[in-house]
PAGU-609777 format. One record per residue (C-alpha): x, y, z; residue in one letter. Coordinates in Angstrom, 3 decimals, always signed. Example, Ala and Ser with C-alpha at 12.3 -4.5 7.8 and 13.67 -1.06 7.14 Angstrom:
% PAGU-609777
((+12.300,-4.500,+7.800),A),
((+13.670,-1.060,+7.140),S),
This chain:
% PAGU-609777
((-39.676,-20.530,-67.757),X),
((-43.423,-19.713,-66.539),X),
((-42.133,-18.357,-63.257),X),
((-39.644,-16.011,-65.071),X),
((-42.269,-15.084,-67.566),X),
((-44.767,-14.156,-64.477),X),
((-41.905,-12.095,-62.739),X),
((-41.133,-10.076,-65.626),X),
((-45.014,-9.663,-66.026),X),
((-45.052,-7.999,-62.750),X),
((-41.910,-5.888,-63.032),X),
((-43.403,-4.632,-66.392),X),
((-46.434,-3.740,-64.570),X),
((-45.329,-1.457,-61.510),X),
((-42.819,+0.334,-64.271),X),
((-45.772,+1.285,-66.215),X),
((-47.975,+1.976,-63.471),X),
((-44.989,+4.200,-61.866),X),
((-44.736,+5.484,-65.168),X),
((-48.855,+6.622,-65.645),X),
((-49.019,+7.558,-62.122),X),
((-50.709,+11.317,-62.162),X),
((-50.464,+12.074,-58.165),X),
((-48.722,+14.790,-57.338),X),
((-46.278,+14.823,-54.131),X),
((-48.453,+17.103,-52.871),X),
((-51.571,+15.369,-53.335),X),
((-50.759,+11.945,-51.701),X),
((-51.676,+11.190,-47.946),X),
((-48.452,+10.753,-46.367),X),
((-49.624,+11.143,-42.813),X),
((-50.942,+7.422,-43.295),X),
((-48.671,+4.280,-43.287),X),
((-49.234,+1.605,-45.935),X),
((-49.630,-1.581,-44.653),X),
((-50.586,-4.697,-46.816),X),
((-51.562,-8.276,-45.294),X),
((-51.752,-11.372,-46.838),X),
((-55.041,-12.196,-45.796),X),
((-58.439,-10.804,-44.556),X),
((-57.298,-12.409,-40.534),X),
((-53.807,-10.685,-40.547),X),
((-55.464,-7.477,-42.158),X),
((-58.344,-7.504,-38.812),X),
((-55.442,-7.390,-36.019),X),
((-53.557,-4.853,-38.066),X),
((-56.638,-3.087,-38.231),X),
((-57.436,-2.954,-34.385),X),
((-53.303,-1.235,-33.659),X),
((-53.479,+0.953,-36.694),X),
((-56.915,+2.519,-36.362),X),
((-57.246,+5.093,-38.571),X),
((-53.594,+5.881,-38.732),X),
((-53.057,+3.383,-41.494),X),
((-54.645,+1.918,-44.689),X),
((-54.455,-1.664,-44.526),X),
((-55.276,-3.676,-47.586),X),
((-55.756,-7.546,-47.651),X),
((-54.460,-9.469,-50.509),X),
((-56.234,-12.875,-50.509),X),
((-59.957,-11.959,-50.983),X),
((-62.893,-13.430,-48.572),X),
((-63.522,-16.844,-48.591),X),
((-60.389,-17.973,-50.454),X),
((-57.516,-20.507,-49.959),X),
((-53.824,-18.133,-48.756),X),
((-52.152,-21.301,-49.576),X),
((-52.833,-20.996,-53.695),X),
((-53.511,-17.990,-54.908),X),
((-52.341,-15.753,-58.029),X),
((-51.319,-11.997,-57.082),X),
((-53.362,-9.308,-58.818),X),
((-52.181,-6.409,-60.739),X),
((-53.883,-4.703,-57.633),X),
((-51.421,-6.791,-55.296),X),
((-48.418,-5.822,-57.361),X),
((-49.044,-1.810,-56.892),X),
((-50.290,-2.039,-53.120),X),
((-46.859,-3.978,-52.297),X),
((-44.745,-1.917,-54.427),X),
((-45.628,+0.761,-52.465),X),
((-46.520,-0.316,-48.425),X),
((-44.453,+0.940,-45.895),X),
((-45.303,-2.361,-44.302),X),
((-46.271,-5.937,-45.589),X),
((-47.138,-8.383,-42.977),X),
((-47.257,-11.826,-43.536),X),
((-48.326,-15.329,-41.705),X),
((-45.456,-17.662,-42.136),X),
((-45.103,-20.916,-41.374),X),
((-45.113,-21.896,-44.909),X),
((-49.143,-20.628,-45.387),X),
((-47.831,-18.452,-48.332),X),
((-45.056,-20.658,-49.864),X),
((-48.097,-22.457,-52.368),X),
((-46.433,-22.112,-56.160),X),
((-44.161,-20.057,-54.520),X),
((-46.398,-16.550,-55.016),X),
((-45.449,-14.301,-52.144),X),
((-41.753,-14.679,-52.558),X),
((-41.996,-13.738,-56.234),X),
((-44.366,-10.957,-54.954),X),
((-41.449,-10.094,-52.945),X),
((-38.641,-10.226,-55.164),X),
((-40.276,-8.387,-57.664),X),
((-41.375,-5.802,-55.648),X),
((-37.846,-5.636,-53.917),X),
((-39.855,-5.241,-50.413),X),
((-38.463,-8.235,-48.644),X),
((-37.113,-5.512,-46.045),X),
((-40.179,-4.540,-45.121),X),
((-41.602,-7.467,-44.846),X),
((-42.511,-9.637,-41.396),X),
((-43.925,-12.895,-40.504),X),
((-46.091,-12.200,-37.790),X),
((-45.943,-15.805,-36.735),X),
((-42.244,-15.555,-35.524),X),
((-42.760,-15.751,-31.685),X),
((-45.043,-18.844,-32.612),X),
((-43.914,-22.189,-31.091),X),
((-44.870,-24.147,-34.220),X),
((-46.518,-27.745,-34.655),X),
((-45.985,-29.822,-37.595),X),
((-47.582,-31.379,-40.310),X),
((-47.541,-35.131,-40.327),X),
((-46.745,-37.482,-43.333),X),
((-47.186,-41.767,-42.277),X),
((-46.382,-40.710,-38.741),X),
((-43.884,-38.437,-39.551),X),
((-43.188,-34.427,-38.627),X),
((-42.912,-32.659,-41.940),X),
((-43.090,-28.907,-42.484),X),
((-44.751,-26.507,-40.258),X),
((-48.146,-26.196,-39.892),X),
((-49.091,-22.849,-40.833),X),
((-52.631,-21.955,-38.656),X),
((-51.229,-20.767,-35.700),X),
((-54.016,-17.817,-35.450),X),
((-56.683,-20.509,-34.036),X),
((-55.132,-20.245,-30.667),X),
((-56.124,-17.499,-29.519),X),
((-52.539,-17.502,-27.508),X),
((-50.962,-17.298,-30.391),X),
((-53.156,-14.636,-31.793),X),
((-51.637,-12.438,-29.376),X),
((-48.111,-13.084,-30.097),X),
((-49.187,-12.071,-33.719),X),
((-50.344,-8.941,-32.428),X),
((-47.331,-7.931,-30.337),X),
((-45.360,-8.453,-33.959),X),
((-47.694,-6.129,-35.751),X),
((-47.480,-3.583,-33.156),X),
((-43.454,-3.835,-32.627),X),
((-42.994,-2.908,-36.223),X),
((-45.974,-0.429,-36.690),X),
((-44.594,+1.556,-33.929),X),
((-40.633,+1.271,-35.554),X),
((-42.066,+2.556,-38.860),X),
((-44.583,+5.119,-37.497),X),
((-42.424,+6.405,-33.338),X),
((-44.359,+9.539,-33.361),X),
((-47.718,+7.922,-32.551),X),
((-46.427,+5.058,-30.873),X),
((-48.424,+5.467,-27.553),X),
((-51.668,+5.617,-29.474),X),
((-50.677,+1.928,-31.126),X),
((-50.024,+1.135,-27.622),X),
((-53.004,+1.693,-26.383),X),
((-54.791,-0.096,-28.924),X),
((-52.463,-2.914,-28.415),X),
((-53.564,-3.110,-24.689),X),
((-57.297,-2.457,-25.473),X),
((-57.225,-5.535,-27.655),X),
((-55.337,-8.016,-25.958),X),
((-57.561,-7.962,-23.153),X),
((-60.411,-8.782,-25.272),X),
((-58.577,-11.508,-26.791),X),
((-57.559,-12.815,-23.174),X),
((-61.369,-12.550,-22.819),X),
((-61.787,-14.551,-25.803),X),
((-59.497,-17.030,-24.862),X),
((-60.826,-17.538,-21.487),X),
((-64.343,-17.744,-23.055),X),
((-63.391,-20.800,-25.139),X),
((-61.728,-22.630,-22.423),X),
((-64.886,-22.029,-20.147),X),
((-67.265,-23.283,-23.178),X),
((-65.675,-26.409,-23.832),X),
((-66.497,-27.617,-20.330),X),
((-69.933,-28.636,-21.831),X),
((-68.439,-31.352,-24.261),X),
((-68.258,-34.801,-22.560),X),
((-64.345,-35.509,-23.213),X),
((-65.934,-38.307,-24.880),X),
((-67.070,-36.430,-27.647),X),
((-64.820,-34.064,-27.868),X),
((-63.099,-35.137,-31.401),X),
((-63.274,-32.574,-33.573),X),
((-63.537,-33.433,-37.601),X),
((-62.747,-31.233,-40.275),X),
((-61.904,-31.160,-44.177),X),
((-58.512,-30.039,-43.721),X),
((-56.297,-30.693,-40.570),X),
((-56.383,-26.969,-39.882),X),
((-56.970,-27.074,-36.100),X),
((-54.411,-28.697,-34.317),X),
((-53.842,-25.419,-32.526),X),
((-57.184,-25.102,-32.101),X),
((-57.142,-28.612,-30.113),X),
((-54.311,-28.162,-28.229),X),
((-55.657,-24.956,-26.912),X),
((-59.087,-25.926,-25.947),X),
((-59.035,-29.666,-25.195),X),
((-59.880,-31.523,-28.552),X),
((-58.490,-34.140,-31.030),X),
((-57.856,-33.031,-34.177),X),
((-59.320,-35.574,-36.912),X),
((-59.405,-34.837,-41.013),X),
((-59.736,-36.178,-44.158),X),
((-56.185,-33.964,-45.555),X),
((-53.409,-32.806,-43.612),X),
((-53.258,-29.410,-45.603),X),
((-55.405,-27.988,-48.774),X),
((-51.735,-28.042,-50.501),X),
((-52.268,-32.219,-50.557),X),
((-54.192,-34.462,-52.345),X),
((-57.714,-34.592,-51.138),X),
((-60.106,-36.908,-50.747),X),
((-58.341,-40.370,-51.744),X),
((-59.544,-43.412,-51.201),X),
((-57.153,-43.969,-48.402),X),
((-58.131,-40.685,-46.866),X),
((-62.068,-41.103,-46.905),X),
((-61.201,-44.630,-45.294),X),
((-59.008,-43.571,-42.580),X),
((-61.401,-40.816,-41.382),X),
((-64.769,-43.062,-41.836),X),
((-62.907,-45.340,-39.120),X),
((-62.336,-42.637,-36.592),X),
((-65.671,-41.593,-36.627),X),
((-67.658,-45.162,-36.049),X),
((-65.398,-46.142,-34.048),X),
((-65.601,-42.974,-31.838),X),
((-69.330,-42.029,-32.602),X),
((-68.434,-38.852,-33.593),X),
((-72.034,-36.831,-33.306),X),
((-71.467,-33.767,-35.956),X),
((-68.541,-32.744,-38.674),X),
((-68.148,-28.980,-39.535),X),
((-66.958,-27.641,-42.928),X),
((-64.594,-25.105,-43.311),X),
((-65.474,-22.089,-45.278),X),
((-62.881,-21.897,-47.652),X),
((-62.507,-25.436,-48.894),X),
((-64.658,-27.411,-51.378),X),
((-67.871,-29.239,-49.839),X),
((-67.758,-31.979,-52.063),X),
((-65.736,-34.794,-50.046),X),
((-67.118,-34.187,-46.564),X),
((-70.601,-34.356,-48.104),X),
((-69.390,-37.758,-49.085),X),
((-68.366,-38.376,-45.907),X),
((-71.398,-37.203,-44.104),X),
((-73.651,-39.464,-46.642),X),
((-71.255,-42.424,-46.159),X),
((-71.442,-42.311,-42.092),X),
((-74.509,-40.571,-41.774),X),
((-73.672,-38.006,-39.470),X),
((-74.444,-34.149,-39.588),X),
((-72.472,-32.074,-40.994),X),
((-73.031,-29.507,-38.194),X),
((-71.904,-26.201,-39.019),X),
((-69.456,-23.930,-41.085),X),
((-66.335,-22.735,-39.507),X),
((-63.516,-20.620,-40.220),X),
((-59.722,-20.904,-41.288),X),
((-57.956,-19.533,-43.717),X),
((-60.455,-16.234,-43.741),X),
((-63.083,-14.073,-42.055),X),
((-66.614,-13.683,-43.027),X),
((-67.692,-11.109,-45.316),X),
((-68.365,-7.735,-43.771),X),
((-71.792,-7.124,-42.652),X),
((-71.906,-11.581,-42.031),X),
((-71.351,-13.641,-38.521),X),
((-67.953,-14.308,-38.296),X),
((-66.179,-10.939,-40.039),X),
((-63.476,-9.973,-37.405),X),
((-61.084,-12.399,-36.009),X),
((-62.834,-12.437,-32.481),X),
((-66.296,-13.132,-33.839),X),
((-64.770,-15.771,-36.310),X),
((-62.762,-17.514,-33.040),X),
((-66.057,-17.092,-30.598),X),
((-68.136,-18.705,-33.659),X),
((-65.926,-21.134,-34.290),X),
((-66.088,-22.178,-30.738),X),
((-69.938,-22.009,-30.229),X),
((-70.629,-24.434,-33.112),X),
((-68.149,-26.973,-31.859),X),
((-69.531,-26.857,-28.466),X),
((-73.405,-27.077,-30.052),X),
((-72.973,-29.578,-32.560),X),
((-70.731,-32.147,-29.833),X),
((-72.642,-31.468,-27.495),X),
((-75.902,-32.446,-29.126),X),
């Protein structure tokens, strides 16, 4: 009953703001695509094809969760009318079930593409088990690329006439994301493999891991889960006395509370922030997606290496 209330909420909304709308056909930019992301990460790549060929809007403000968040009025009227909504995929979006109601009520489920689709997924794990997909693909920088090569593919099918000019940008930034990539893998090579156990709130990095030569250990397997139970904080507690794990890093966009526990409880460091779900603020370290990868990387390497 709340989910049909919400949807007709939102179709009441872009009828009325269709309805109040005082731009004139000849007054509207049309030499611009419309491209909406789902969050500040996807909106950066899209950013670095487009150039200034496209307004890009990000739905899922700085510093918060993709997994659980409540559309905007704002959302409602950029999606209603984007040539182009990109997406992540891999069930990042699926929390209460938001962006597909976005979708249907917006009717722009044609226009819409997961940019994750060339991804070879991992999986979340329940008592040993392969569950759903895990959804952060992005922190491989690999992967990253594929995304990239999605965006571009349909930015150049909605917008042929300037298709050479997303090409180029296409190239430009792939080979500073190979850089990037190569970067990380030449970093790590100052972590004793010893150490190199990477603990985090959430178990967001597994393609992190994979990609640069770490274990992936957490307190959650996803922000969409229970956090912080008793079982949890005992489980993680053992992984890092037994393997005398030297620092923990906090993600930005989860709560601080339970690794603070955990830090307390074990004594060791919480090193450093790092980033998932979101970029930096503009202006701050970590505001594009290679800064946020490269700092990412540098903290690891400092605080395991210490």
């Amino acid at each position: 009953m709340k989910k049909t209330i919400k949807m007709l909420s939102l179709t009441m909304f872009i009828l009325l703001f269709t309805a109040c709308s005082t731009v004139s056909e000849g007054e509207a930019d049309h030499d611009k695509l419309k491209i909406v992301a789902t969050y500040s990460i996807i909106a950066d790549m899209t950013e670095n094809i487009v150039g200034e060929k496209a307004e890009v809007y990000s739905m899922v403000p700085i510093g918060t969760d993709p997994h659980m968040y409540d559309p905007l009025p704002k959302d409602t009227s950029k999606v209603s009318s984007a040539d182009l909504v990109f997406y992540n995929g891999l069930n990042l979006e699926t929390g209460k079930g938001w962006f597909q109601d976005l979708l249907d009520v917006t009717n722009k489920k044609d226009v819409a593409f997961a940019v994750s689709d060339e991804v070879t997924p991992m999986y979340l794990t329940e008592k040993g088990k392969e569950t759903q997909e895990d959804p952060h693909a992005w922190l491989d920088v690999q992967n990253a690329i594929k995304y990239v090569d999605i965006i571009t593919k349909h930015v150049i099918e909605k917008d042929p006439d300037n298709k050479e000019f997303y090409l180029n940008n296409q190239s430009e930034y792939v080979k500073k994301l190979n850089e990037l990539d190569q970067y990380a893998k030449e970093a790590v090579k100052k972590v004793p493999q010893e150490k190199r156990i990477l603990v985090t709130s959430e178990g967001a990095f597994k393609y992190f891991s994979k990609a640069y030569g770490f274990e992936s250990a957490f307190i959650w397997e996803i922000n969409t889960d229970s956090q912080g139970t008793p079982e949890q904080m005992k489980n993680i507690i053992k992984i890092i006395d037994e393997n005398q794990v030297p620092a923990l890093f906090l993600e930005t966009s989860v709560n601080p509370k339970t690794m603070e526990t955990i830090s307390n409880e074990t004594g060791v460091p919480i090193h450093s922030k790092i980033f998932t779900d979101s970029l930096a603020k503009k202006g701050e370290e970590g505001d594009t997606y290679i800064k946020m990868i490269k700092w990412n990387i540098d903290k690891v390497v400092e605080g395991l290496s210490s």
